[in-house]
C-alpha angles and dihedrals in degrees: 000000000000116000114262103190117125119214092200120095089210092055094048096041082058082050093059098037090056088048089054089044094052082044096063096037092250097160097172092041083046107048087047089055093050098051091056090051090052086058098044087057085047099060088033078077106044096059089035095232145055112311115237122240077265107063085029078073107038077059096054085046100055090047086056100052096042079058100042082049085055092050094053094049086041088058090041090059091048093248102132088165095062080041090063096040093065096038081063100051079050102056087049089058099041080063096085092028108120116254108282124255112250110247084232100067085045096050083047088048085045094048082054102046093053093041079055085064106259103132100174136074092243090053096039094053094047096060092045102032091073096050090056110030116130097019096070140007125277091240096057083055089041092056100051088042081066097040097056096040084051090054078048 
C-alpha cells in the first residue's frame, strides 16, 4: 500500500476539509473537493513526489478556471442551472486559494519590466509572470501587460 501522507499544509488542509464535508453530508462541497483531490494524486504522480504549496495551488487554479470555462459554455447554451452549479464548485475552491495581488503592485512590476526595456507582450510577461505565479492567474497579468504597452 503506497504511502498517502501529504507534506503540504494546503493538501492536507483540502484532506480535512473533504472529511468535514462527508461528515456533514455535504455531497456538492464534497464532490468538488474530491475531485481536486483526484487531481492532486494525479499530479503527485507526475512529478513523482510530493507536490509543493505551489503546485498545490496551480492545481486548484486550473480547476477554477476549467469550471469558470463550463460556466461560460453553460451561459452560452442558455443552462444557468448547470451555470450555477459550477460558480458554486468554484467558490468552494477559491476558498484555499491564497489572498489575491492587488492589480496595483502587477501594473508597478509591469511599469518596471517595460522601463527595463521589454516592449512586447512575450518579454513583458516573462519578466512578471515568475514574481506572481501561483497568487493570481496568468490572464489578470496578460491584460495589464496590454494595457500598459497600449498606454505605451
Amino acid at each position: 500500500m503506497a504511502d498517502t501522507t501529504t507534506t503540504s499544509p494546503l493538501a492536507d488542509s483540502l484532506q480535512a476539509a473533504m472529511n468535514t464535508a462527508r461528515k456533514a453530508q455535504d455531497k456538492d462541497r464534497t464532490l468538488v473537493l474530491g475531485t481536486i483531490i483526484a487531481n492532486l494524486k494525479n499530479r503527485r504522480i507526475e512529478l513523482r513526489r510530493e507536490p509543493s504549496d505551489d503546485e498545490v495551488v496551480e492545481v486548484i487554479r486550473k480547476g477554477i478556471k476549467l469550471r469558470r470555462e463550463a460556466a461560460e459554455q453553460f451561459d452560452k447554451a442558455s443552462r444557468p442551472e448547470l451555470a450555477a452549479i459550477e460558480l458554486a464548485q468554484i467558490a468552494v475552491l477559491s476558498e484555499f486559494l491564497p489572498p489575491a495581488v492587488d492589480p496595483d503592485e502587477i501594473r508597478q512590476a509591469v511599469r518596471a519590466a517595460i522601463a527595463g526595456g521589454a516592449k512586447d507582450v512575450g518579454k513583458v510577461m516573462a519578466q512578471v509572470l515568475p514574481k506572481f505565479k501561483g497568487r493570481t492567474e496568468g490572464k489578470v497579468i496578460n491584460d495589464i501587460v496590454r494595457e500598459e504597452l497600449q498606454k505605451g
